[in-house]
C-alpha beads as a LAMMPS data file, in Angstrom:
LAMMPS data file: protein, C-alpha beads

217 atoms
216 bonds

1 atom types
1 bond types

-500.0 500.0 xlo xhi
-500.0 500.0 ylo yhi
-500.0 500.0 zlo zhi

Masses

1 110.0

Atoms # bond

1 1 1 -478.610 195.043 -375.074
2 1 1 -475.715 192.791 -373.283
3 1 1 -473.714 195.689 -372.856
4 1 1 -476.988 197.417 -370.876
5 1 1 -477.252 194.379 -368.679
6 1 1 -473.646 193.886 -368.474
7 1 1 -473.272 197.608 -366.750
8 1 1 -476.535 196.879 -364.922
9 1 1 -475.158 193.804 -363.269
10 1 1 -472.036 195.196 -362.539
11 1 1 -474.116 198.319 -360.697
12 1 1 -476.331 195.738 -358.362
13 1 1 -472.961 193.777 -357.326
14 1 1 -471.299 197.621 -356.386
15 1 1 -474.439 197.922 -354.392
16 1 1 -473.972 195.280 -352.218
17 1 1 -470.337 195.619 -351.557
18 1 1 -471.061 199.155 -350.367
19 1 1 -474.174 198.216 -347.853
20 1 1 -472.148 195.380 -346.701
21 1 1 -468.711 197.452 -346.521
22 1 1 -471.802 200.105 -344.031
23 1 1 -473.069 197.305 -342.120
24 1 1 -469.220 195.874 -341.475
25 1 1 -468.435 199.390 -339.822
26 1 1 -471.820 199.882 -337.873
27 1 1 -470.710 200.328 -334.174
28 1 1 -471.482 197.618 -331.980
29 1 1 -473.772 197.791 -328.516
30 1 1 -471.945 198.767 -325.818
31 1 1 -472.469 195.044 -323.881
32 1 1 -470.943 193.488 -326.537
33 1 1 -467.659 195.158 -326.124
34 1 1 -467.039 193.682 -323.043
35 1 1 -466.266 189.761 -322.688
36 1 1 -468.373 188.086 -320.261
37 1 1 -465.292 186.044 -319.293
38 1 1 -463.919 189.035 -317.738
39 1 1 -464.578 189.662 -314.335
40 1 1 -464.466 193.214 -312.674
41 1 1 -461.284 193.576 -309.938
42 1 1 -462.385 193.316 -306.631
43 1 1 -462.082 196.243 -304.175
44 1 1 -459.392 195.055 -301.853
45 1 1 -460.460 195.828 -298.226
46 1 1 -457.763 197.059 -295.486
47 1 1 -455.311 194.583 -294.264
48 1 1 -455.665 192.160 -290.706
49 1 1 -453.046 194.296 -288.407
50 1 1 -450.325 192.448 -288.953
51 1 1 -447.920 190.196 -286.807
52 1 1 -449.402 187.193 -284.011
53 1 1 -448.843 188.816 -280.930
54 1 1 -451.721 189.327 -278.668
55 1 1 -452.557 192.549 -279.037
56 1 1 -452.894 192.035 -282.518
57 1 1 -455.198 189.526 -282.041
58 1 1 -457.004 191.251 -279.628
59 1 1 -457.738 193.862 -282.348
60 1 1 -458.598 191.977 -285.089
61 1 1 -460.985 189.595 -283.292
62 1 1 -462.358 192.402 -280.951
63 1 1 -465.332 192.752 -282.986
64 1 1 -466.395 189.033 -282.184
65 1 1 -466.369 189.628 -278.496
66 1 1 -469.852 189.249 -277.969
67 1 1 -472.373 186.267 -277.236
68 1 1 -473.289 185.464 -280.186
69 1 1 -469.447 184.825 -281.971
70 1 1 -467.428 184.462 -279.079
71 1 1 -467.776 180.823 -278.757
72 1 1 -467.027 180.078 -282.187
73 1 1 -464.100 182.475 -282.050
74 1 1 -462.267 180.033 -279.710
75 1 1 -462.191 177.347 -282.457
76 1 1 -461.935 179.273 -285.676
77 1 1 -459.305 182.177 -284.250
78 1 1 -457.626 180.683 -280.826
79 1 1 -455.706 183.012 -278.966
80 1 1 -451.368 182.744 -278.738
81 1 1 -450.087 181.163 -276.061
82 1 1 -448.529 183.086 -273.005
83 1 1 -449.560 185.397 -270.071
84 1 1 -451.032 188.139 -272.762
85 1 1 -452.540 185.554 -274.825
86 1 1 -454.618 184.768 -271.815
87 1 1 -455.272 188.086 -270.600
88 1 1 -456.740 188.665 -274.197
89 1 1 -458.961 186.059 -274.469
90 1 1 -460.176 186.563 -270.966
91 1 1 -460.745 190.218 -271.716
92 1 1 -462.719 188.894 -275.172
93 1 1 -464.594 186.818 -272.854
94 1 1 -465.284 189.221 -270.281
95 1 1 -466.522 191.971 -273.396
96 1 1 -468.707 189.067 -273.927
97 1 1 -470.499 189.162 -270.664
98 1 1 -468.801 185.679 -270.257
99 1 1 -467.650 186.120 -266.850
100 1 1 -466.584 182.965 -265.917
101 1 1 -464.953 181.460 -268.543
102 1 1 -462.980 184.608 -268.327
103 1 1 -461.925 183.700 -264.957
104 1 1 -461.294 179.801 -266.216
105 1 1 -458.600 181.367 -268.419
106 1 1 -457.167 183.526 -265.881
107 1 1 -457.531 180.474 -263.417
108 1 1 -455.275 178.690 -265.417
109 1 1 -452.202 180.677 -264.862
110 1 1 -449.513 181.082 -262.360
111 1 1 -450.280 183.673 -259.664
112 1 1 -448.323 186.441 -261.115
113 1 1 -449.841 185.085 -264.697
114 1 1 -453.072 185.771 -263.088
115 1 1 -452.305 189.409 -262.191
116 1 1 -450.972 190.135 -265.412
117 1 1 -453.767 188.849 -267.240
118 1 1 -456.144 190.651 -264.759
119 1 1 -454.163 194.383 -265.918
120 1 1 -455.188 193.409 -269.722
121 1 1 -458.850 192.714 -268.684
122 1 1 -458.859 196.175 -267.182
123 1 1 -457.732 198.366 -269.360
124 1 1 -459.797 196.710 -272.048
125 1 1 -462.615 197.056 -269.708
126 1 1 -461.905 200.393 -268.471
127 1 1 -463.255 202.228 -271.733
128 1 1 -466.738 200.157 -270.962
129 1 1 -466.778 201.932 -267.709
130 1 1 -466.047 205.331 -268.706
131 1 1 -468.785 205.147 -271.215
132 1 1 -471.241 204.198 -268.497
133 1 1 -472.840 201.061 -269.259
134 1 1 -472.535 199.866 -265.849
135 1 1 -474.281 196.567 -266.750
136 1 1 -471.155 195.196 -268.438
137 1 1 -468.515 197.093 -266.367
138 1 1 -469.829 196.169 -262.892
139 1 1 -468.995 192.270 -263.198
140 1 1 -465.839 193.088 -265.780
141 1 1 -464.862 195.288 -262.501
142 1 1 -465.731 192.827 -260.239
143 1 1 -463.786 189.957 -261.787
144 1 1 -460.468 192.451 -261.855
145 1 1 -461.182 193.232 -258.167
146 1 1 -460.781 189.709 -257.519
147 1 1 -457.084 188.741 -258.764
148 1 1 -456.336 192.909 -257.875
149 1 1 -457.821 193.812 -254.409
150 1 1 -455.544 197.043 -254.229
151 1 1 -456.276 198.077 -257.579
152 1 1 -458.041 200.972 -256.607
153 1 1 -459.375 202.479 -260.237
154 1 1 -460.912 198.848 -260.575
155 1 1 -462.306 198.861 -256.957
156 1 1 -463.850 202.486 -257.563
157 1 1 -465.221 201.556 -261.091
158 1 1 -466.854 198.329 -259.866
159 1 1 -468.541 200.123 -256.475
160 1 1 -469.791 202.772 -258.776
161 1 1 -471.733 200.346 -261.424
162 1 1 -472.999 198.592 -258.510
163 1 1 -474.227 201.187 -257.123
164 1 1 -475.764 202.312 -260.011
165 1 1 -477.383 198.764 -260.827
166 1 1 -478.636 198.840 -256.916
167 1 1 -476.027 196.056 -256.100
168 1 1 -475.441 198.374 -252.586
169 1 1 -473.638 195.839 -250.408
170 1 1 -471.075 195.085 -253.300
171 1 1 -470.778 198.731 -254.022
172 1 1 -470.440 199.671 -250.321
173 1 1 -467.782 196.926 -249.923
174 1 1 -465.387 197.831 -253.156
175 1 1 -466.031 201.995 -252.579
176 1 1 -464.900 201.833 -248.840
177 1 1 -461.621 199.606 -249.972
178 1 1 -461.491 201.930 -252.620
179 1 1 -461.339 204.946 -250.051
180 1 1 -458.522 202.443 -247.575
181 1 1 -456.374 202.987 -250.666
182 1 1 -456.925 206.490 -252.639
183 1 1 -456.271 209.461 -250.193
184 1 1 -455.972 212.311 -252.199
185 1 1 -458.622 214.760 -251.711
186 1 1 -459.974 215.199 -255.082
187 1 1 -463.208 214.722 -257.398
188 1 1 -463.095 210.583 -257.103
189 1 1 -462.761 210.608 -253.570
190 1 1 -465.629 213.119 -252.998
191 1 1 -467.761 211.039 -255.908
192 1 1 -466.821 207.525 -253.130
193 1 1 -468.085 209.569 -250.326
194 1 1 -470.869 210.735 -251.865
195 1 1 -472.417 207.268 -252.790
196 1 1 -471.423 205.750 -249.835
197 1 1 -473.058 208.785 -247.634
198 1 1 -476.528 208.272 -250.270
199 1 1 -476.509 204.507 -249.321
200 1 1 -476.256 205.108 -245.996
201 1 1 -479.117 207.677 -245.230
202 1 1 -481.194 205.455 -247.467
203 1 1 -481.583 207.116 -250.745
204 1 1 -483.252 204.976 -252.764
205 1 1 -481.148 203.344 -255.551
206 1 1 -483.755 202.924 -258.243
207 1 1 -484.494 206.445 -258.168
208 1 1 -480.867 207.809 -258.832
209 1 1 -480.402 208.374 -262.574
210 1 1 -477.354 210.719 -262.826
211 1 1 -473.591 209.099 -262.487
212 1 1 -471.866 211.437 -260.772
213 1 1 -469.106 213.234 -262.590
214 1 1 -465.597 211.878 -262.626
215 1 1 -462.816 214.691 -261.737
216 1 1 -461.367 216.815 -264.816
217 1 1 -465.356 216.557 -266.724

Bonds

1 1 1 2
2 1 2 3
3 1 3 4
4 1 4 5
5 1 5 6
6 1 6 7
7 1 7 8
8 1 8 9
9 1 9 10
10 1 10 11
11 1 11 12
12 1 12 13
13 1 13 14
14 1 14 15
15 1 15 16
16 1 16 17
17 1 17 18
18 1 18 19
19 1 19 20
20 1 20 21
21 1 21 22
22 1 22 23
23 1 23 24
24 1 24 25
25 1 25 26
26 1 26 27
27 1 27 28
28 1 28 29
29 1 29 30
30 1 30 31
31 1 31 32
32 1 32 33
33 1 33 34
34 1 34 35
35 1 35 36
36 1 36 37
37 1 37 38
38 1 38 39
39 1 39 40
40 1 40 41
41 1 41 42
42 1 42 43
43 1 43 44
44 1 44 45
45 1 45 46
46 1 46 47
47 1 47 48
48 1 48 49
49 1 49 50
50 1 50 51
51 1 51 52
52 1 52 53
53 1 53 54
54 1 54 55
55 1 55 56
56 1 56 57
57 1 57 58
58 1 58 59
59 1 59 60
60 1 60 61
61 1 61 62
62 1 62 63
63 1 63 64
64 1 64 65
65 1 65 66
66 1 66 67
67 1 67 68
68 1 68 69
69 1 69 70
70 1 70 71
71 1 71 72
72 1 72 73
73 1 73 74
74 1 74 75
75 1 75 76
76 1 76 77
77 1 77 78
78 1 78 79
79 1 79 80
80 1 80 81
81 1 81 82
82 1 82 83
83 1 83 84
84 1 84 85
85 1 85 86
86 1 86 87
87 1 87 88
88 1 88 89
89 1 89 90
90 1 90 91
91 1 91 92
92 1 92 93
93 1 93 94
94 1 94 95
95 1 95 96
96 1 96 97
97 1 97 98
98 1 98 99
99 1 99 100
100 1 100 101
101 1 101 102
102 1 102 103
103 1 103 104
104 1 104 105
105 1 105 106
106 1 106 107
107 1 107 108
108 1 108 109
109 1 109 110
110 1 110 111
111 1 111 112
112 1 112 113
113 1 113 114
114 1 114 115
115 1 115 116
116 1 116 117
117 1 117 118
118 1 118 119
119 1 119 120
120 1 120 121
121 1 121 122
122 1 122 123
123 1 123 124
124 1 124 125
125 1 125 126
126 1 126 127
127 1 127 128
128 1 128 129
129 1 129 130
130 1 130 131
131 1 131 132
132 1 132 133
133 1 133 134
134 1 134 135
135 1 135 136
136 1 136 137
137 1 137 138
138 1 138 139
139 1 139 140
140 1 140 141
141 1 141 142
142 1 142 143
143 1 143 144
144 1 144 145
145 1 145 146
146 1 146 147
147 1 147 148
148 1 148 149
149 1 149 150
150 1 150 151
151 1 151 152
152 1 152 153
153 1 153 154
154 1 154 155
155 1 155 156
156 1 156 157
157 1 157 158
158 1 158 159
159 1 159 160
160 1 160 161
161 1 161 162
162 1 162 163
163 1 163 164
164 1 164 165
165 1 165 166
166 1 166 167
167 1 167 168
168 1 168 169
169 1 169 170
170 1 170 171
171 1 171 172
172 1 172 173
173 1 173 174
174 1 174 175
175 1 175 176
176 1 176 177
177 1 177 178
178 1 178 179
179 1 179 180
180 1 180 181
181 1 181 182
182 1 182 183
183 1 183 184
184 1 184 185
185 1 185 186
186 1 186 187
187 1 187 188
188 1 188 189
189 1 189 190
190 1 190 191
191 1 191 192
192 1 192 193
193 1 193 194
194 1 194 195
195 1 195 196
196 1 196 197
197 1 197 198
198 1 198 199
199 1 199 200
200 1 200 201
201 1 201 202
202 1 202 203
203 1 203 204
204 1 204 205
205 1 205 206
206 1 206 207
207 1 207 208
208 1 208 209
209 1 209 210
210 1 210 211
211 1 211 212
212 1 212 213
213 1 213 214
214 1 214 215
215 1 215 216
216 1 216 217
C-alpha cells in the first residue's frame, strides 16, 4: 500500500515539474519584450547650411522673414557683421514688409556700404517681382530705387507694381527714368511704353488685370 502511494506521489510531483517546465517556456507578449527605458532614435532632420557668412544666414533664417518672426529673429539669430550682413538683414526686413527698418540698416552704412547692401535687397527681392505680387515688390523696388537711381531692372520693376497697385505718379516717375536709361528696343521697353501710353490716355488703373508679359515669356 506504501509502495502504491509512494509511486503515486512521485507521479503528482512529475506533474508539476512538467506544467511548470510549459509555463517557463510560454512566449511572452510582444510589449513586454521591449524595455520601457528604451527610447526609439530620433529621425535626424537635414543639417543648418553650414559656415556664418551671410548668405548662409540669409538661408537658414529666410523662412522667418515675415511679420510675425522677424522681430524676434533680430534677438534670437542676429545677423554677422559687415556690408553683406547688412544687406541681409535689410533684405529679411524688406521680405517682411518692414520697409523702414530695412532702410535703418542700410542707413547705417557708408555710402558705398549702402549700395552694396541695396544689390543684396534686390536680387532677393527680384524673385518677389517676377512672381507678381506687386504688393510686396512695389515698396521692396522702391526702397532699391532709392540708394540705386540708375538701376534700371529695379526702376522698371518698381514702375510696373505701381502701376499695377494704381500708384500712377510713382509708376510714371520710375518707368520714364527707367526708359532715360534702357534703350534697346526690345519686349521691356515696349512693356514701359505701353503703361506709360495707358496712363496717359487715362485708362483706368483699377480695371487693368493682366501684367503685361516680360520679353523671352
Amino acid at each position: 500500500m506504501s509502495s502504491a502511494y509512494r509511486i503515486l506521489g512521485w507521479g503528482y510531483v512529475a506533474a508539476c515539474g512538467a506544467i511548470i517546465g510549459l509555463l517557463g517556456h510560454r512566449p511572452q507578449p510582444v510589449a513586454a519584450l521591449i524595455s520601457p527605458s528604451v527610447q526609439p532614435t530620433p529621425i535626424q532632420s537635414s543639417p543648418a547650411p553650414a559656415g556664418n557668412d551671410a548668405a548662409s544666414w540669409f538661408q537658414r533664417v529666410k523662412p522667418q522673414c515675415n511679420p510675425v518672426e522677424v522681430t524676434v529673429l533680430q534677438r534670437s539669430s542676429p545677423p554677422p557683421a559687415g556690408v553683406e550682413g547688412a544687406g541681409y538683414h535689410a533684405a529679411c526686413f524688406a521680405l517682411a514688409g518692414r520697409i523702414d527698418e530695412a532702410r535703418m540698416v542700410i542707413d547705417s552704412l557708408d555710402e558705398g556700404g549702402r549700395r552694396s547692401a541695396a544689390y543684396i535687397v534686390f536680387d532677393v527681392g527680384h524673385p518677389v517681382a517676377d512672381a507678381g505680387d506687386d504688393r510686396s515688390a512695389g515698396p521692396i523696388m522702391e526702397l532699391v530705387v532709392g540708394y540705386l537711381p540708375d538701376h534700371y531692372m529695379a526702376l522698371y520693376h518698381a514702375g510696373m507694381s505701381e502701376y499695377m497697385l494704381g500708384q500712377r505718379d510713382l509708376a510714371r516717375r520710375n518707368l520714364s527714368a527707367f526708359l532715360e536709361l534702357y534703350k534697346e528696343n526690345d519686349g521691356w521697353r515696349s512693356n514701359a511704353l505701353t503703361i506709360l501710353g495707358r496712363m496717359s490716355d487715362g485708362t483706368n488703373v483699377e480695371l487693368e488685370r493682366t501684367r503685361p508679359a516680360e520679353p523671352g515669356t
